[in-house]
FIVEX-55648 format. One record per residue: x, y, z of N, C-alpha, C in turn; chain. Coordinates in Angstrom, 3 decimals. Each point is the difference from the previous one (the first is absolute). Layout:
- nx/ny/nz/cax/cay/caz/cx/cy/cz/chain
- X/Y/Z/X/Y/Z/X/Y/Z/A $
...
END
This chain:
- nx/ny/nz/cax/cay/caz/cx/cy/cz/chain
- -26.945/65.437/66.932/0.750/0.866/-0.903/1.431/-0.516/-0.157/A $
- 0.383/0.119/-1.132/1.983/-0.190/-0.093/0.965/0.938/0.358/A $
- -0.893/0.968/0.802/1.207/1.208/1.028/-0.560/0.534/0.693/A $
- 0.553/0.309/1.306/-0.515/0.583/1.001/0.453/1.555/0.072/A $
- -1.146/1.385/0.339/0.369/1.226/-0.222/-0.140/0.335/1.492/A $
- 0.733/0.940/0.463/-0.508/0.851/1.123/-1.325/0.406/0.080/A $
- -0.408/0.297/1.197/-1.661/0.695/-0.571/0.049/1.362/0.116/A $
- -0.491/0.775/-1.111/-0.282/1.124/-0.423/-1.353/0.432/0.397/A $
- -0.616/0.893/1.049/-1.164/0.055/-0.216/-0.416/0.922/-1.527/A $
- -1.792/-0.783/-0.489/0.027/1.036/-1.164/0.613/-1.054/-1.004/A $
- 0.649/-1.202/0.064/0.316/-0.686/-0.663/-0.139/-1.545/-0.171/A $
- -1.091/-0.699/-0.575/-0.384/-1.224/0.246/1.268/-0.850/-1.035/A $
- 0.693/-0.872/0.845/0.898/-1.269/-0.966/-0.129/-0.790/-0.831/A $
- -1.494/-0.420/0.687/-0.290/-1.357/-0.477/-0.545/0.447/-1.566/A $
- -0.807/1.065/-0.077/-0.751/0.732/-1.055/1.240/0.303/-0.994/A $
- 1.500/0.699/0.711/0.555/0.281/-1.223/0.484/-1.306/-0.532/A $
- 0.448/-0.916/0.690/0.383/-1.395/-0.374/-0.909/-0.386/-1.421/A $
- -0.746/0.473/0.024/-1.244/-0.505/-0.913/0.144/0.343/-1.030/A $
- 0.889/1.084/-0.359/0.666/0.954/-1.140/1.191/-0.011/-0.195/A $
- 0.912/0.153/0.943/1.142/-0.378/0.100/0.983/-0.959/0.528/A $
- -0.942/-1.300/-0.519/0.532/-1.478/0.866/1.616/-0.580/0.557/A $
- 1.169/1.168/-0.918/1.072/-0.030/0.865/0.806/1.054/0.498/A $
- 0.521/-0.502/0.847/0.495/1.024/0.949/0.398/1.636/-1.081/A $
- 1.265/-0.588/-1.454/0.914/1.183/-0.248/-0.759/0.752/-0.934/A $
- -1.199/-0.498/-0.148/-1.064/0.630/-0.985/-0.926/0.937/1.447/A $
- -0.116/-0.386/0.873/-0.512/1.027/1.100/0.794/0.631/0.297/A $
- 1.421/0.106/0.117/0.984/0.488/0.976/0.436/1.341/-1.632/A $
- -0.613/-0.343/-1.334/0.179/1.254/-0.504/-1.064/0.558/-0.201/A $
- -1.341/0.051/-0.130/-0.918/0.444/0.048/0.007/1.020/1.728/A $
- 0.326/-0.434/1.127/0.322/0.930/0.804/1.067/0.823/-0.190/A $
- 1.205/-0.201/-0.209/1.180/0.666/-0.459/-0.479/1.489/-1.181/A $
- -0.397/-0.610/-1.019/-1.034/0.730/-0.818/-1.133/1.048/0.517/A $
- -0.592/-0.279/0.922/-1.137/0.630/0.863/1.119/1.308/0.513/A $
- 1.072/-0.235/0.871/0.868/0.400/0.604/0.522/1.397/-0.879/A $
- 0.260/-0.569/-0.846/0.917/1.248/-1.230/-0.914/0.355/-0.471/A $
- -1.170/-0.286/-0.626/-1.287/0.858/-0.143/-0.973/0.612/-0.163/A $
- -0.070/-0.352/1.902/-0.516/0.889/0.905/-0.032/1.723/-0.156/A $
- 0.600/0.631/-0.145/-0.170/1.492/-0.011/0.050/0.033/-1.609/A $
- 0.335/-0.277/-1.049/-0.468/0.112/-1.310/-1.831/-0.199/-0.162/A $
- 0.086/-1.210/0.550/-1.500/-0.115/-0.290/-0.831/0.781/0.633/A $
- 0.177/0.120/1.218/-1.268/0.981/0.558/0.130/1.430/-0.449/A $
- 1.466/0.733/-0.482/-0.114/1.166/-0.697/-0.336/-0.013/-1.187/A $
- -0.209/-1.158/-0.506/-0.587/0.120/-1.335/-2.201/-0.004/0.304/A $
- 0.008/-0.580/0.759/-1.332/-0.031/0.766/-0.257/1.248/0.715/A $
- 0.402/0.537/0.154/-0.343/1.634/0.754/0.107/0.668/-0.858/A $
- 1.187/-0.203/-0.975/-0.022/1.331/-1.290/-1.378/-0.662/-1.025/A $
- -0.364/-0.917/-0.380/-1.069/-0.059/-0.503/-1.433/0.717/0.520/A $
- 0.342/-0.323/1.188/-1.884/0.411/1.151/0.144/1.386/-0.049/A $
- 1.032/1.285/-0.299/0.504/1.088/-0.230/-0.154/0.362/-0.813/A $
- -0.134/-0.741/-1.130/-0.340/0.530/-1.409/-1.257/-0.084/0.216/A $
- -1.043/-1.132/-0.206/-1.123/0.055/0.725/-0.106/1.059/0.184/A $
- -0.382/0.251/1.230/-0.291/1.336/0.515/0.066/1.182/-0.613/A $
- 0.940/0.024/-0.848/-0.154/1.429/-1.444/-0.564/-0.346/-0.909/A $
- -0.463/-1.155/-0.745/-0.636/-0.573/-0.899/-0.543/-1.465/0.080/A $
- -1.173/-0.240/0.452/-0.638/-0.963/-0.281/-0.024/-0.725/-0.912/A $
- 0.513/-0.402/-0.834/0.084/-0.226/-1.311/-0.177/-1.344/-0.118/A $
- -0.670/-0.926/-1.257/0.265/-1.104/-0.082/1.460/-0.756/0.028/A $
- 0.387/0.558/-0.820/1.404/-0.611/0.271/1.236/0.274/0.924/A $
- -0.467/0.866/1.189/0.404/0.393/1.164/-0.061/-1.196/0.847/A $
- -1.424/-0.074/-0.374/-1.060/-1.054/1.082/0.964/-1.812/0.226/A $
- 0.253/-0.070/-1.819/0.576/-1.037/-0.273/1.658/-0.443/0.323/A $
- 0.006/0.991/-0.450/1.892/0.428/1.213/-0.263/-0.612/1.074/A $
- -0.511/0.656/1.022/-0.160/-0.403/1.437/-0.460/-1.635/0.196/A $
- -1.199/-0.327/-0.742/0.052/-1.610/0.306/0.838/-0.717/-0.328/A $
- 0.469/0.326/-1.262/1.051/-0.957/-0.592/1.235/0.231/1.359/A $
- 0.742/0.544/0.230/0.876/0.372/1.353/-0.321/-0.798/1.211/A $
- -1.511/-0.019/-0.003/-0.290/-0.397/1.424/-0.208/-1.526/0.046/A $
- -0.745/-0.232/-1.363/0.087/-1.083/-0.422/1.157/-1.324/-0.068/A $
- 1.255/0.876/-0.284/1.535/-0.317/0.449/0.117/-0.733/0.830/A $
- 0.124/1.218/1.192/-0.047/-0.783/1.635/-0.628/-0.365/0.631/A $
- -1.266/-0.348/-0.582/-1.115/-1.303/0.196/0.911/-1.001/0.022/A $
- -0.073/-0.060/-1.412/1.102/-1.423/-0.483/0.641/-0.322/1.105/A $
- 1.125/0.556/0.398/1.201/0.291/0.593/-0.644/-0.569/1.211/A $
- -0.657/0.695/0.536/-0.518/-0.470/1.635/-1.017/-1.217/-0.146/A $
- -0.487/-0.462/-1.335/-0.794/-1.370/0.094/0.693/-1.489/0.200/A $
- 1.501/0.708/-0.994/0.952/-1.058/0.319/0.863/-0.788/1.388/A $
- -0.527/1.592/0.794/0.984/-0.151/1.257/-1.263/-0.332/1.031/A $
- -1.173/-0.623/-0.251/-1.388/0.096/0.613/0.113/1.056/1.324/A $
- 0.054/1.278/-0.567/-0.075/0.713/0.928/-1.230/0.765/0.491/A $
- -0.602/0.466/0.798/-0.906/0.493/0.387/-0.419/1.135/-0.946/A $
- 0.887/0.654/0.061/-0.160/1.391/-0.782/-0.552/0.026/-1.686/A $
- -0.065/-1.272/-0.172/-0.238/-0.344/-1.348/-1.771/0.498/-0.256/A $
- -0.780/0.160/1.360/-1.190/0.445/0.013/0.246/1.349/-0.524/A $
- 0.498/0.799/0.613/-0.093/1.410/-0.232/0.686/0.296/-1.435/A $
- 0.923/-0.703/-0.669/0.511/0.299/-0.844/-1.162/-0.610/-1.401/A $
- -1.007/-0.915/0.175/-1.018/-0.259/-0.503/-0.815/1.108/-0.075/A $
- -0.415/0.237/0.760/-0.463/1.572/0.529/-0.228/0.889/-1.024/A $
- 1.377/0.642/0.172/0.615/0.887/-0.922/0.126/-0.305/-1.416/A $
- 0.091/-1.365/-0.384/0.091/-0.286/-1.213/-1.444/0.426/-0.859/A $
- -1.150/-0.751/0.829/-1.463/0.456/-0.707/-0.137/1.032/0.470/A $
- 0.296/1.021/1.037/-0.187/1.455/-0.196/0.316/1.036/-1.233/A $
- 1.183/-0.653/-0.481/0.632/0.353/-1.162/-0.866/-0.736/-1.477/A $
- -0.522/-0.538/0.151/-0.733/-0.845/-1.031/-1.297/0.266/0.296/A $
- -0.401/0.411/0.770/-1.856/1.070/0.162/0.363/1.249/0.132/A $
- 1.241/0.514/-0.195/0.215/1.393/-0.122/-0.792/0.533/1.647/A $
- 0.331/-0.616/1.100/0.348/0.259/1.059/0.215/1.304/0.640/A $
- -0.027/1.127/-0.484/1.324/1.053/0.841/-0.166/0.015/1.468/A $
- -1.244/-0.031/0.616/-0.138/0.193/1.198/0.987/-1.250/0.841/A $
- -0.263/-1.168/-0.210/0.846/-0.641/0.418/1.593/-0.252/-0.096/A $
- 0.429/0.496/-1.492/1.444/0.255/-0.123/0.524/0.908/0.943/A $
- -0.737/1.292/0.130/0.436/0.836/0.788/-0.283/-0.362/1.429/A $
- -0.272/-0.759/0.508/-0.220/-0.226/1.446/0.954/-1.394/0.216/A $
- 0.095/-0.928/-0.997/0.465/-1.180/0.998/1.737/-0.236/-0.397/A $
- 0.327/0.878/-1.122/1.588/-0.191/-0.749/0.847/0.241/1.061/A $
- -0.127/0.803/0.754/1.345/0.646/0.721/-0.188/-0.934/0.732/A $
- -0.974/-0.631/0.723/-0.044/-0.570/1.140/0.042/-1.617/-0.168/A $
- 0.013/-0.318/-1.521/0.408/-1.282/-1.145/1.895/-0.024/0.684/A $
- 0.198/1.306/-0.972/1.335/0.126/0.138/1.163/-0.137/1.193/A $
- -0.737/0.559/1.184/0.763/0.089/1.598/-0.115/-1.509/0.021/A $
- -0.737/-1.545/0.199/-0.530/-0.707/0.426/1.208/-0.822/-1.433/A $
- 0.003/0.231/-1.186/0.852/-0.602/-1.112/1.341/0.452/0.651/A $
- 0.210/1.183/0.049/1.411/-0.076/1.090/0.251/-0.144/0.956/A $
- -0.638/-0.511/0.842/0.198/-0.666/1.153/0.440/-1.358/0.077/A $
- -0.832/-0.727/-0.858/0.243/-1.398/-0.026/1.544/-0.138/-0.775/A $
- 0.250/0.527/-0.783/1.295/0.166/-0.687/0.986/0.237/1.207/A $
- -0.183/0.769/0.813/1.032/-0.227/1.275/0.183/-0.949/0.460/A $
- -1.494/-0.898/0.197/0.010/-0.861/0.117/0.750/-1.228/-0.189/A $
- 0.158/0.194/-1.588/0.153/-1.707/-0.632/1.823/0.704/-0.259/A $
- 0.336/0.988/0.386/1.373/0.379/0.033/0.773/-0.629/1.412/A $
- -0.593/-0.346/0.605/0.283/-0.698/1.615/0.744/-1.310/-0.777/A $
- -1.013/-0.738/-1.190/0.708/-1.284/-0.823/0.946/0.180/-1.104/A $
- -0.253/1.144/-0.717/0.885/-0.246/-1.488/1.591/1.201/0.647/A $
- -0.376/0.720/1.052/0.936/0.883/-0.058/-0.108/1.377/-0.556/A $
- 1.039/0.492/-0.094/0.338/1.440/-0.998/-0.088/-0.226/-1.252/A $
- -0.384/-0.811/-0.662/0.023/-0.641/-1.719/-0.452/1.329/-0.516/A $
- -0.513/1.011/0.488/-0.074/1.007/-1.203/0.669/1.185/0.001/A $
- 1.317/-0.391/0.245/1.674/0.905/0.299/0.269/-0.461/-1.142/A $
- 0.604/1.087/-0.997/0.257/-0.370/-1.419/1.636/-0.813/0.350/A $
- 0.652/-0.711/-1.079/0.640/-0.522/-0.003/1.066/0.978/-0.975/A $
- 1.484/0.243/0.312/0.850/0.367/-0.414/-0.077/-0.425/-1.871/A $
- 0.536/1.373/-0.608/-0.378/-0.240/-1.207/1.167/-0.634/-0.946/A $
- -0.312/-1.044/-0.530/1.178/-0.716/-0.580/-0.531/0.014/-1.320/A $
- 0.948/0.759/-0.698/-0.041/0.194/-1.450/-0.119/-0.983/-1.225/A $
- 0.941/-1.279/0.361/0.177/-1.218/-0.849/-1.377/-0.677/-0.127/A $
- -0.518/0.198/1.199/-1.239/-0.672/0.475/-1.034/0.498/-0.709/A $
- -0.088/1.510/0.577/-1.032/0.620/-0.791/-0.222/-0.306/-1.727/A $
- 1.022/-0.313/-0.546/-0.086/-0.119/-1.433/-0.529/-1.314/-0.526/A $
- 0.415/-0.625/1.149/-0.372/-1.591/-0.479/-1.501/-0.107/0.010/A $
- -0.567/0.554/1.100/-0.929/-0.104/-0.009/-1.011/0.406/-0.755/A $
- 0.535/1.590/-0.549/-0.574/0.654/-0.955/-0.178/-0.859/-1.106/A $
- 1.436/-0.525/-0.806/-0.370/-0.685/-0.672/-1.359/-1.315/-0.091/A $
- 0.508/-0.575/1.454/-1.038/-0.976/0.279/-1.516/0.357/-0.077/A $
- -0.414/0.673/0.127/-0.997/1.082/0.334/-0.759/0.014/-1.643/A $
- 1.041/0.462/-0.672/-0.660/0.417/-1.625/0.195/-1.480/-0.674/A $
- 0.756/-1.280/0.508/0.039/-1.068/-1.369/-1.387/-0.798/0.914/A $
- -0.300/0.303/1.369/-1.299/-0.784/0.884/-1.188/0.376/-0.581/A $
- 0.015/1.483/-0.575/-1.014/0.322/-0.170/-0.461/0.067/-1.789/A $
- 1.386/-0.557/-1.146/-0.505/-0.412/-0.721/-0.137/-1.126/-0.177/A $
- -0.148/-0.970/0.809/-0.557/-1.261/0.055/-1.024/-0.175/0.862/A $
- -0.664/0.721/0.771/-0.699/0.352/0.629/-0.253/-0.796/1.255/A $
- 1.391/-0.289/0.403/0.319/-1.000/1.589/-0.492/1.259/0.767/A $
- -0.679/-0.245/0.744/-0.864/1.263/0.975/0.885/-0.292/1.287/A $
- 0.428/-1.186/0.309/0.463/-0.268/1.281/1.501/0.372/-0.090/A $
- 0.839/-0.055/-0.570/1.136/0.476/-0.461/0.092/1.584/-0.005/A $
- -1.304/0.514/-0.758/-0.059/1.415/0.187/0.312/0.320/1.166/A $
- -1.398/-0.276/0.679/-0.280/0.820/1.462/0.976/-0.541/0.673/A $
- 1.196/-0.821/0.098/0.956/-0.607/1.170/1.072/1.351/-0.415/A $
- 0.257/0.135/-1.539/1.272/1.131/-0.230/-0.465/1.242/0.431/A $
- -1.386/0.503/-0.578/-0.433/0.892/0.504/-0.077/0.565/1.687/A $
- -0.005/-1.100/0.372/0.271/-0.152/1.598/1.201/0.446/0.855/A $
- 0.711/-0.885/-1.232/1.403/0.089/0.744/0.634/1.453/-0.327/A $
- -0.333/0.675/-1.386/0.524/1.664/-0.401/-0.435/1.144/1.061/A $
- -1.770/-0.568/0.531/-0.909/0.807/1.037/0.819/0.083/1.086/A $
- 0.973/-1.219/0.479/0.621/0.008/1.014/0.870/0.939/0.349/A $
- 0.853/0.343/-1.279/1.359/1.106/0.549/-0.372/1.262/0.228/A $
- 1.104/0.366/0.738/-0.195/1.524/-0.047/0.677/1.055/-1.111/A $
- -1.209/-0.082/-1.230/0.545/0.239/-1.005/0.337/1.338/-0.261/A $
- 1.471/0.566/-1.170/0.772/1.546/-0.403/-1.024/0.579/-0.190/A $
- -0.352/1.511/-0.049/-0.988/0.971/-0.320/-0.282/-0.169/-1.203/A $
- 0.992/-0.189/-0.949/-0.517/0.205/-1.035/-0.596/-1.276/-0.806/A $
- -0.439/-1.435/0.804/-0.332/-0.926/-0.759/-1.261/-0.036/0.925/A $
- -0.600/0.938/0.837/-1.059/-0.112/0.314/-1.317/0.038/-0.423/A $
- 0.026/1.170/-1.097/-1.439/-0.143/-0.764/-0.281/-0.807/-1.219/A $
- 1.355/-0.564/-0.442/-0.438/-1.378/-0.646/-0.467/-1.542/0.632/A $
- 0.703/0.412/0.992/-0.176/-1.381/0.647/-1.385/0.260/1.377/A $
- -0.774/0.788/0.068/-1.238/0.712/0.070/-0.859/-0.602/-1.551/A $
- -0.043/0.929/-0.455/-0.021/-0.414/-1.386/-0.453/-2.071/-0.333/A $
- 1.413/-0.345/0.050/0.209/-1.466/0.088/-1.069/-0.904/0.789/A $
- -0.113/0.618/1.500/-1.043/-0.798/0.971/-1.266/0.146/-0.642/A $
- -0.585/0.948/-0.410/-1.250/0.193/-0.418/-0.502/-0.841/-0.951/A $
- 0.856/0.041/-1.224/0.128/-0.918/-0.935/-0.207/-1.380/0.055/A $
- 0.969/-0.131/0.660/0.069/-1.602/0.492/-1.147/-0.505/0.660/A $
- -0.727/0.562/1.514/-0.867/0.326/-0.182/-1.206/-0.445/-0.577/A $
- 0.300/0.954/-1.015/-1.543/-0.286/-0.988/-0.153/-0.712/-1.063/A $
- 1.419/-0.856/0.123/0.136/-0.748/-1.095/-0.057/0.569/-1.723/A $
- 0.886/1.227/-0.134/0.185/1.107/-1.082/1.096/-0.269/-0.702/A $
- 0.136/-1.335/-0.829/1.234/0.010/-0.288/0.240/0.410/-0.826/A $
- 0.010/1.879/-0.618/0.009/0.545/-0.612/0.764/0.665/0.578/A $
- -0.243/0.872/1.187/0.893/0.480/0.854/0.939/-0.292/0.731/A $
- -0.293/-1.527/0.756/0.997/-0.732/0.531/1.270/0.086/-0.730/A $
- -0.447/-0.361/-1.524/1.311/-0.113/-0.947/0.800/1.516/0.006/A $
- -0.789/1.126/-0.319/0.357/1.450/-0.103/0.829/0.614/1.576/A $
- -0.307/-0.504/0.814/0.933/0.142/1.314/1.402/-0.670/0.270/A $
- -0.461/-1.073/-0.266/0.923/-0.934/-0.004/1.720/0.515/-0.740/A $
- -1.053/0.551/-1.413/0.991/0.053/-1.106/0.934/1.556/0.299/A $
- -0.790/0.809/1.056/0.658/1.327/0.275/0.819/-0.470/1.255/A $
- -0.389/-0.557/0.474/1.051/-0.734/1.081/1.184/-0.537/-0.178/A $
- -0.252/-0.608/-0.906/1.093/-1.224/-0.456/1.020/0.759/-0.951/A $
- -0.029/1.596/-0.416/0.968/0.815/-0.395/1.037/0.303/0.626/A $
- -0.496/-0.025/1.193/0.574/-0.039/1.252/1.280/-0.885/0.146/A $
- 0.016/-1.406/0.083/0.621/-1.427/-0.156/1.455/0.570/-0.750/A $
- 1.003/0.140/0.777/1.208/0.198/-0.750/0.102/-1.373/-0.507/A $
- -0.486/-1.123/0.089/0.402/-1.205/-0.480/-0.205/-0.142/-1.620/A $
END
């Protein structure tokens, strides 16, 4: 391999090497895991919750697509857990309930655990960062001219960096709003957030 990691149990190297052949491309994909960690699995419990009041096809599809996520996420980091999160994915895709309801929470304790885990390496990285205004705008901007050219990597780095602060109350449900978007690659909305934001910009 071209870097050597601590060993993580629950976490094979050589496997993520295989995906993430250098170090600062692994060292954010954990960092990433890190910050989140409690977004994703509450978005994975509030899905298996709905479930449970409605079976619904497109309930069903919520939940895999979610779980499906942090498949990804844990295939990259060849982690163990990537079984169970397989799991859950075709439980959600055979319309499953018995198994959603039995193995999620216990998906979830085992997804946050290892996140303590891989916090032993990246640190506190998901302590928001002091909110700097100049910044925020640049990025905003950056954000809406990335996404009409459709640089995806440019996106998700500004988008990253806005996720970071600890942003005013009142630019929260756009920039809520904003992540989703971005996201889903909506640059319909991306632009429409952006543009309520950027009213903002005494500049």
């Amino acid at each position: 391999m071209d870097y050597n990691m601590p060993p993580i149990e629950g976490i094979n190297w050589e496997k993520a090497h295989g995906y993430l052949p250098e170090k600062e491309m692994l060292l954010m994909v954990l960092e990433e895991y890190v910050k989140t960690c409690k977004k994703q699995t509450k978005l994975l419990a509030g899905y298996r919750d709905i479930l449970r009041d409605e079976a619904s096809d497109e309930n069903f599809a919520s939940y895999r697509i979610q779980a499906h996520a942090m498949k990804s996420t844990l295939r990259s980091l060849g982690a163990e857990l990537f079984d169970m999160a397989y799991s859950l994915e075709m439980a959600g895709k055979e319309k499953s309930s018995e198994t959603i309801m039995a193995k999620t929470d216990i998906f979830i304790e085992e997804y946050t655990a290892l996140s303590e885990k891989i916090r032993g390496i990246v640190g506190d990285c998901d302590r928001k960062k002091t909110f700097d205004g100049n910044l925020f705008f640049v990025k905003i901007k950056e954000i809406k001219n990335a996404m009409d050219i459709f640089d995806v990597t440019t996106l998700q780095e500004a988008a990253r960096t806005v996720l970071d602060m600890e942003l005013p109350t009142e630019y929260e449900k756009d920039v809520s709003c904003l992540e989703e978007a971005v996201r889903n690659l909506d640059s319909d909305t991306v632009e429409e957030c952006c543009e309520r934001l950027l009213l903002n910009d005494a500049d």
